[in-house]
C-alpha positions as CSV (number, residue, x, y, z in Angstrom):
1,X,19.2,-7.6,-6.0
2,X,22.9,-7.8,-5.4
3,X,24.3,-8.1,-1.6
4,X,23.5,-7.3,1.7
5,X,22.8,-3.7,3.5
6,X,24.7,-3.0,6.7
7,X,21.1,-3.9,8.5
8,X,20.6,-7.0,7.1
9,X,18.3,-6.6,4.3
10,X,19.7,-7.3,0.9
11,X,20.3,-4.9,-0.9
12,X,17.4,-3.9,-3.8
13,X,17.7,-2.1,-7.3
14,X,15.0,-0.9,-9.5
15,X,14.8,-0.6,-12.9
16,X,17.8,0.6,-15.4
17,X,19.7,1.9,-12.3
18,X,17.5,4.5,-11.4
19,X,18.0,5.6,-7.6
20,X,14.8,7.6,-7.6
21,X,11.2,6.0,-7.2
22,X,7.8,7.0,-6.4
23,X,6.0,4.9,-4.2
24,X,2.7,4.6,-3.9
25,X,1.6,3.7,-0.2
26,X,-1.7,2.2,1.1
27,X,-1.0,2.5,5.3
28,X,1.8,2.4,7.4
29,X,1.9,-1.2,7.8
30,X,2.4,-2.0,4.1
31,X,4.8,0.6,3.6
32,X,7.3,0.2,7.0
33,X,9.0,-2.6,5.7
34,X,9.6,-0.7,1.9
35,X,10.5,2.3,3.1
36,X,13.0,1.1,5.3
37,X,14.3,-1.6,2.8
38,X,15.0,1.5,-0.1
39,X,16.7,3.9,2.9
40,X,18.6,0.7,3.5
41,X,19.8,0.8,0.1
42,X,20.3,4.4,-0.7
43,X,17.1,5.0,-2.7
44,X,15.8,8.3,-3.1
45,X,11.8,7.7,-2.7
46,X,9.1,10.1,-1.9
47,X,5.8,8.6,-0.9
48,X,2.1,9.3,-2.6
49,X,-1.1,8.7,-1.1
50,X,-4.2,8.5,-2.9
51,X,-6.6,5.9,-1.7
52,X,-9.9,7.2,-2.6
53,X,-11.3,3.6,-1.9
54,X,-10.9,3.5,1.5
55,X,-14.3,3.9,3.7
56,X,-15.4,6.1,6.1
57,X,-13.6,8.6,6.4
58,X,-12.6,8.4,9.9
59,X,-10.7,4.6,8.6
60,X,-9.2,6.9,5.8
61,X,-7.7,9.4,8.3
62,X,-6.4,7.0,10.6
63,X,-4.5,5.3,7.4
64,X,-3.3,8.5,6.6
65,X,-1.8,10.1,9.9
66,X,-0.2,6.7,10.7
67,X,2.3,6.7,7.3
68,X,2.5,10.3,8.2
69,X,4.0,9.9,11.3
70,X,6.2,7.5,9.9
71,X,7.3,9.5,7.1
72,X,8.6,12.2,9.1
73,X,10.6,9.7,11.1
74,X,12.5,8.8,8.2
75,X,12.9,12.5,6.6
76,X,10.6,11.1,3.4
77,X,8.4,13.7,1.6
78,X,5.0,12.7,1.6
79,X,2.3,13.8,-0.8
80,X,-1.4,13.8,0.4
81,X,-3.6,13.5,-2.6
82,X,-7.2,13.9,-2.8
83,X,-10.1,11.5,-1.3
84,X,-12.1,11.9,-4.1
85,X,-14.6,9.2,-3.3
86,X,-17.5,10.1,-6.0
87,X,-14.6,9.4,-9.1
88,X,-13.9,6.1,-7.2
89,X,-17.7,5.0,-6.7
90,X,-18.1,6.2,-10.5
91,X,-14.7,3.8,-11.5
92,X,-16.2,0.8,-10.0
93,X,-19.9,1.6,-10.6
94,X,-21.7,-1.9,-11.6
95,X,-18.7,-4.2,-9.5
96,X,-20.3,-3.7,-6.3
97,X,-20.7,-7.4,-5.9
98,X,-17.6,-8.3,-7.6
99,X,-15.2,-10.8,-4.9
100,X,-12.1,-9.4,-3.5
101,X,-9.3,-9.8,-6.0
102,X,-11.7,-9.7,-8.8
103,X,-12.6,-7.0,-11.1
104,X,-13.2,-4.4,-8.5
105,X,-9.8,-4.4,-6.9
106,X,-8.3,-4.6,-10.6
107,X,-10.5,-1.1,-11.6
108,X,-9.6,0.3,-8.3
109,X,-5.8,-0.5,-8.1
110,X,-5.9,1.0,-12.2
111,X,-7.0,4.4,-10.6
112,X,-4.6,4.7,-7.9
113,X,-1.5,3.7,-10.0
114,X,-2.9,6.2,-13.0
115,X,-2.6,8.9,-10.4
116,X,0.6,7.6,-9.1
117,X,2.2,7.8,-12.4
118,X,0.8,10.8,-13.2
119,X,2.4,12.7,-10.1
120,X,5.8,10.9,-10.9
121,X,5.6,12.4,-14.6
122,X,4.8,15.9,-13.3
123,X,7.8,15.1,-10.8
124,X,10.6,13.6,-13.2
125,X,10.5,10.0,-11.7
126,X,10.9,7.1,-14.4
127,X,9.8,4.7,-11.3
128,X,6.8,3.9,-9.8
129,X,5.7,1.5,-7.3
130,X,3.7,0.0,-4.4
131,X,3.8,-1.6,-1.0
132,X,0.0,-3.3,-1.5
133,X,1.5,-6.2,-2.9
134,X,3.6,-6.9,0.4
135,X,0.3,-7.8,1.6
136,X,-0.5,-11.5,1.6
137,X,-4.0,-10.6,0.7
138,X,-3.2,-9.1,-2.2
139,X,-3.1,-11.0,-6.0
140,X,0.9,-10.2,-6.6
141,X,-0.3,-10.3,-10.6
142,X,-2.9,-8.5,-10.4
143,X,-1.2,-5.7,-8.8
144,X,2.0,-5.8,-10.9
145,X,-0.6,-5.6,-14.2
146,X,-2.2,-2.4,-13.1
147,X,0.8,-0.8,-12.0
148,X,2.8,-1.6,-15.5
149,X,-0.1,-0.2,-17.2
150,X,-0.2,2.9,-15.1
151,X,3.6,3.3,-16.1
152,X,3.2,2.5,-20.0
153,X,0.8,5.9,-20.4
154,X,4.4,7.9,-19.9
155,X,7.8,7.3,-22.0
156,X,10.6,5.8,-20.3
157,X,8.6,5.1,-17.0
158,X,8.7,1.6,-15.4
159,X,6.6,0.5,-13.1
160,X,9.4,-1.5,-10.2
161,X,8.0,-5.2,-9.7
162,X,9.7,-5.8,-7.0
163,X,8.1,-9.1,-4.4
164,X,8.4,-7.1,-1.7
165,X,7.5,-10.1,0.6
166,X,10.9,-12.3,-0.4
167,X,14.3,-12.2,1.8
168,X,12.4,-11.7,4.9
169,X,10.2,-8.5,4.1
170,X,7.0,-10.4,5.1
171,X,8.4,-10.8,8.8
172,X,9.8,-7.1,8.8
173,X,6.9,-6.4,7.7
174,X,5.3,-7.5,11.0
175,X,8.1,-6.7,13.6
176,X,8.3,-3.2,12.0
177,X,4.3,-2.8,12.6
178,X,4.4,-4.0,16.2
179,X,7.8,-1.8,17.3
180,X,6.1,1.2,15.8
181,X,2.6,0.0,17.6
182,X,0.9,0.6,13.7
183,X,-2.9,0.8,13.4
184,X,-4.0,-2.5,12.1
185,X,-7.0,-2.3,9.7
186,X,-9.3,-5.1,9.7
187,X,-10.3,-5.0,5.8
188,X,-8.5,-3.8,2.8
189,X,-10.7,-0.6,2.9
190,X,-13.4,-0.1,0.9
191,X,-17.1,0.0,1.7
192,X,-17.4,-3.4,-0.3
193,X,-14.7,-4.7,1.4
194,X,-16.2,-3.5,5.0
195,X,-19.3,-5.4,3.7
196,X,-18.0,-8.8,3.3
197,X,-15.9,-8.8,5.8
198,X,-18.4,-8.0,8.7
199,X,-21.0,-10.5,6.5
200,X,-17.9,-13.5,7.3
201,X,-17.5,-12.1,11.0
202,X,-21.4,-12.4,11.5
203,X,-21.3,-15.9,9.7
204,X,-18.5,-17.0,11.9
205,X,-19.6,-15.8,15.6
206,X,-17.3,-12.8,15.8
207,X,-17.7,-9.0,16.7
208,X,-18.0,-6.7,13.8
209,X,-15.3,-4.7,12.6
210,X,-14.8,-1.6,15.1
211,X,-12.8,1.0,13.3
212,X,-10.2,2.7,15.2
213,X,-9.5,-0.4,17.4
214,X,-6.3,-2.5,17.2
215,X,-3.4,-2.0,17.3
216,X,0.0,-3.6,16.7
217,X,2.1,-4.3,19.6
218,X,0.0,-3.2,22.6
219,X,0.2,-7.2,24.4
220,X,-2.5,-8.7,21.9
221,X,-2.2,-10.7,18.2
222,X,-3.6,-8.5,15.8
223,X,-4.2,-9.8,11.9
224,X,-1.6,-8.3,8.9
225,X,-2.1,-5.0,7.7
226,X,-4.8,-5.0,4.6
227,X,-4.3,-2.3,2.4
Protein backbone atom coordinates (compact mmCIF):
# COMPACT_ATOMS: atom_id res chain seq x y z
CA UNK A 1 0.00 0.00 0.00
CA UNK A 2 1.78 3.19 -0.96
CA UNK A 3 -0.35 6.65 -0.94
CA UNK A 4 -3.52 7.96 -1.28
CA UNK A 5 -6.20 7.84 -4.43
CA UNK A 6 -7.65 11.08 -5.51
CA UNK A 7 -10.99 9.75 -3.54
CA UNK A 8 -9.49 9.13 -0.49
CA UNK A 9 -8.79 5.61 -0.32
CA UNK A 10 -5.17 4.63 -0.16
CA UNK A 11 -3.90 3.45 -2.76
CA UNK A 12 -3.67 -0.72 -2.93
CA UNK A 13 -1.13 -3.09 -4.80
CA UNK A 14 -1.29 -6.81 -5.27
CA UNK A 15 1.20 -9.12 -5.60
CA UNK A 16 4.58 -8.68 -7.79
CA UNK A 17 3.01 -5.62 -9.50
CA UNK A 18 0.47 -7.30 -11.18
CA UNK A 19 -2.44 -4.70 -12.25
CA UNK A 20 -4.81 -7.53 -13.18
CA UNK A 21 -6.82 -9.63 -10.51
CA UNK A 22 -9.68 -11.88 -10.48
CA UNK A 23 -12.01 -11.41 -7.75
CA UNK A 24 -14.09 -13.59 -6.48
CA UNK A 25 -17.41 -11.91 -5.17
CA UNK A 26 -20.04 -13.27 -2.66
CA UNK A 27 -22.95 -10.14 -2.92
CA UNK A 28 -22.98 -6.73 -3.67
CA UNK A 29 -22.38 -5.64 -0.19
CA UNK A 30 -19.03 -7.35 0.22
CA UNK A 31 -17.80 -6.51 -3.05
CA UNK A 32 -18.90 -2.35 -3.25
CA UNK A 33 -16.22 -1.33 -1.12
CA UNK A 34 -13.37 -3.62 -3.28
CA UNK A 35 -14.45 -2.93 -6.42
CA UNK A 36 -14.39 0.66 -5.94
CA UNK A 37 -11.06 0.60 -3.90
CA UNK A 38 -9.13 -1.35 -7.18
CA UNK A 39 -11.02 1.30 -9.77
CA UNK A 40 -9.61 3.70 -7.31
CA UNK A 41 -6.28 2.46 -7.93
CA UNK A 42 -6.18 1.53 -11.57
CA UNK A 43 -6.69 -2.17 -11.24
CA UNK A 44 -7.86 -4.12 -13.97
CA UNK A 45 -10.35 -6.70 -12.16
CA UNK A 46 -13.10 -8.73 -13.63
CA UNK A 47 -15.50 -10.32 -11.11
CA UNK A 48 -16.54 -14.28 -10.68
CA UNK A 49 -19.49 -15.57 -9.06
CA UNK A 50 -19.88 -18.98 -8.03
CA UNK A 51 -21.58 -19.46 -4.73
CA UNK A 52 -23.21 -22.77 -5.02
CA UNK A 53 -23.73 -22.57 -1.16
CA UNK A 54 -26.11 -20.10 -1.01
CA UNK A 55 -29.93 -21.39 -0.28
CA UNK A 56 -32.94 -21.17 -1.91
CA UNK A 57 -32.63 -20.19 -4.87
CA UNK A 58 -34.69 -17.14 -4.82
CA UNK A 59 -31.77 -15.73 -1.88
CA UNK A 60 -29.20 -16.86 -4.59
CA UNK A 61 -30.75 -14.72 -7.34
CA UNK A 62 -31.26 -11.85 -5.41
CA UNK A 63 -27.36 -12.06 -4.50
CA UNK A 64 -26.64 -12.31 -7.92
CA UNK A 65 -28.75 -9.47 -9.73
CA UNK A 66 -27.65 -7.00 -6.93
CA UNK A 67 -23.53 -7.36 -7.90
CA UNK A 68 -24.92 -7.34 -11.38
CA UNK A 69 -26.29 -4.16 -11.25
CA UNK A 70 -23.45 -2.94 -9.75
CA UNK A 71 -21.01 -4.35 -12.05
CA UNK A 72 -22.38 -2.64 -15.02
CA UNK A 73 -22.28 0.60 -13.14
CA UNK A 74 -18.68 0.43 -12.99
CA UNK A 75 -17.98 -1.09 -16.64
CA UNK A 76 -16.58 -4.44 -14.75
CA UNK A 77 -17.03 -7.85 -16.63
CA UNK A 78 -18.89 -10.19 -14.68
CA UNK A 79 -18.86 -13.94 -14.93
CA UNK A 80 -21.97 -15.98 -13.81
CA UNK A 81 -20.85 -19.35 -12.97
CA UNK A 82 -22.90 -22.26 -12.28
CA UNK A 83 -25.23 -22.99 -9.04
CA UNK A 84 -24.37 -26.34 -8.89
CA UNK A 85 -25.81 -27.11 -5.58
CA UNK A 86 -25.65 -31.17 -5.60
CA UNK A 87 -21.34 -30.83 -5.93
CA UNK A 88 -21.67 -28.38 -2.99
CA UNK A 89 -24.08 -30.74 -0.68
CA UNK A 90 -21.64 -33.61 -1.87
CA UNK A 91 -18.30 -31.24 -0.68
CA UNK A 92 -19.73 -30.79 2.70
CA UNK A 93 -21.54 -34.08 3.08
CA UNK A 94 -21.10 -35.34 6.90
CA UNK A 95 -20.48 -31.28 8.22
CA UNK A 96 -23.93 -30.53 8.35
CA UNK A 97 -23.72 -29.79 12.02
CA UNK A 98 -20.35 -28.33 11.88
CA UNK A 99 -20.52 -24.34 13.60
CA UNK A 100 -20.04 -21.39 11.39
CA UNK A 101 -16.39 -20.79 10.84
CA UNK A 102 -15.58 -24.44 11.37
CA UNK A 103 -14.95 -27.10 8.95
CA UNK A 104 -17.96 -26.48 6.77
CA UNK A 105 -17.12 -22.93 5.82
CA UNK A 106 -13.37 -24.10 5.41
CA UNK A 107 -14.66 -27.04 2.71
CA UNK A 108 -17.02 -24.61 1.21
CA UNK A 109 -14.75 -21.55 0.82
CA UNK A 110 -11.97 -24.50 -0.80
CA UNK A 111 -14.62 -25.08 -3.57
CA UNK A 112 -15.38 -21.57 -4.54
CA UNK A 113 -11.68 -20.42 -4.57
CA UNK A 114 -10.74 -23.83 -6.69
CA UNK A 115 -13.13 -22.58 -9.16
CA UNK A 116 -11.97 -19.09 -8.93
CA UNK A 117 -8.48 -20.01 -9.69
CA UNK A 118 -9.37 -22.21 -12.13
CA UNK A 119 -11.31 -19.42 -14.37
CA UNK A 120 -8.30 -17.04 -13.66
CA UNK A 121 -5.79 -19.85 -15.18
CA UNK A 122 -8.14 -20.36 -18.22
CA UNK A 123 -8.08 -16.38 -18.32
CA UNK A 124 -4.22 -15.51 -17.83
CA UNK A 125 -4.64 -13.85 -14.28
CA UNK A 126 -1.70 -14.65 -11.80
CA UNK A 127 -4.22 -12.93 -9.02
CA UNK A 128 -6.93 -14.12 -7.31
CA UNK A 129 -9.05 -12.81 -4.63
CA UNK A 130 -12.12 -12.19 -2.46
CA UNK A 131 -14.33 -9.63 -0.82
CA UNK A 132 -15.82 -12.46 2.02
CA UNK A 133 -13.18 -11.62 4.17
CA UNK A 134 -14.35 -7.82 4.40
CA UNK A 135 -16.99 -9.28 6.29
CA UNK A 136 -16.67 -9.15 10.04
CA UNK A 137 -18.23 -12.50 10.25
CA UNK A 138 -15.84 -14.05 8.45
CA UNK A 139 -12.40 -15.96 10.01
CA UNK A 140 -9.73 -13.50 7.99
CA UNK A 141 -7.35 -16.86 8.34
CA UNK A 142 -9.41 -19.09 7.40
CA UNK A 143 -10.29 -17.45 4.35
CA UNK A 144 -6.82 -16.31 3.33
CA UNK A 145 -5.78 -20.39 3.78
CA UNK A 146 -8.30 -21.64 1.32
CA UNK A 147 -7.74 -18.94 -1.10
CA UNK A 148 -3.73 -19.53 -1.11
CA UNK A 149 -4.39 -23.11 -1.62
CA UNK A 150 -6.74 -22.42 -4.41
CA UNK A 151 -3.79 -20.36 -6.07
CA UNK A 152 -0.85 -22.89 -5.33
CA UNK A 153 -2.73 -25.66 -7.81
CA UNK A 154 -1.41 -23.11 -10.79
CA UNK A 155 2.30 -21.76 -11.36
CA UNK A 156 3.03 -18.28 -10.71
CA UNK A 157 -0.58 -17.51 -9.29
CA UNK A 158 -0.94 -15.75 -5.93
CA UNK A 159 -3.74 -15.64 -4.17
CA UNK A 160 -3.93 -11.32 -2.96
CA UNK A 161 -4.28 -11.22 0.98
CA UNK A 162 -5.24 -8.10 1.18
CA UNK A 163 -7.42 -6.96 4.86
CA UNK A 164 -9.90 -5.49 3.00
CA UNK A 165 -11.47 -4.05 6.17
CA UNK A 166 -8.22 -1.68 7.28
CA UNK A 167 -7.96 2.25 6.21
CA UNK A 168 -11.59 2.69 6.39
CA UNK A 169 -12.96 -0.17 4.00
CA UNK A 170 -15.17 -1.55 6.80
CA UNK A 171 -17.15 1.93 6.93
CA UNK A 172 -17.22 2.19 3.06
CA UNK A 173 -18.17 -0.81 3.16
CA UNK A 174 -21.43 0.27 4.85
CA UNK A 175 -22.03 3.81 3.31
CA UNK A 176 -21.42 2.27 -0.15
CA UNK A 177 -24.31 -0.43 0.78
CA UNK A 178 -26.80 2.17 2.00
CA UNK A 179 -26.18 4.92 -1.05
CA UNK A 180 -26.63 2.01 -3.50
CA UNK A 181 -29.84 0.84 -1.18
CA UNK A 182 -27.88 -3.02 -1.39
CA UNK A 183 -29.95 -6.10 -0.45
CA UNK A 184 -28.90 -7.01 3.04
CA UNK A 185 -28.81 -10.80 3.63
CA UNK A 186 -29.59 -11.99 7.02
CA UNK A 187 -27.17 -15.13 7.03
CA UNK A 188 -24.05 -15.99 5.27
CA UNK A 189 -26.13 -18.29 2.86
CA UNK A 190 -26.32 -21.66 3.11
CA UNK A 191 -29.10 -23.93 4.24
CA UNK A 192 -27.01 -24.68 7.43
CA UNK A 193 -26.48 -21.28 7.88
CA UNK A 194 -30.36 -20.42 7.41
CA UNK A 195 -30.78 -23.11 10.12
CA UNK A 196 -28.90 -21.72 12.96
CA UNK A 197 -29.56 -18.53 12.38
CA UNK A 198 -33.52 -18.81 12.46
CA UNK A 199 -32.80 -21.57 15.57
CA UNK A 200 -30.91 -18.11 17.55
CA UNK A 201 -33.82 -15.78 16.23
CA UNK A 202 -36.51 -18.28 17.74
CA UNK A 203 -34.23 -18.65 20.91
CA UNK A 204 -34.01 -14.91 21.20
CA UNK A 205 -37.79 -13.66 20.53
CA UNK A 206 -37.32 -12.40 17.05
CA UNK A 207 -39.13 -12.99 13.55
CA UNK A 208 -37.56 -15.48 11.30
CA UNK A 209 -35.44 -14.66 8.58
CA UNK A 210 -37.84 -13.42 5.55
CA UNK A 211 -35.81 -13.61 2.38
CA UNK A 212 -36.12 -10.82 0.02
CA UNK A 213 -36.74 -8.21 2.93
CA UNK A 214 -34.21 -5.55 3.94
CA UNK A 215 -32.71 -3.40 2.58
CA UNK A 216 -29.90 -0.95 2.98
CA UNK A 217 -30.73 2.59 3.15
CA UNK A 218 -34.54 2.75 2.88
CA UNK A 219 -34.95 4.86 6.74
CA UNK A 220 -34.24 1.60 8.80
CA UNK A 221 -30.74 -0.07 10.47
CA UNK A 222 -30.13 -3.12 8.75
CA UNK A 223 -27.23 -5.71 9.96
CA UNK A 224 -23.68 -5.99 7.62
CA UNK A 225 -23.81 -7.85 4.59
CA UNK A 226 -23.01 -11.81 5.36
CA UNK A 227 -21.54 -13.41 2.44
Amino acid sequence: MSGICNSGRPVILPPDGEKKVMLHSCCAPCSGEVIEAMVASGLELEIFFYNPNIHPREEYELRKGENIRFAKEHGIPFTDADYDTDNWFARVKGLEWAPERGERCTACFDMRFERTALHAHEKGFKIITSCLGISRWKDMKQINGAGERAAARWPGMSYWTHNWRKGGGAQRMIEISKREEFYAQQYCGCIYSLRDTNKWRIANGRAMVEIGKDYYGLDKEVSEGRG
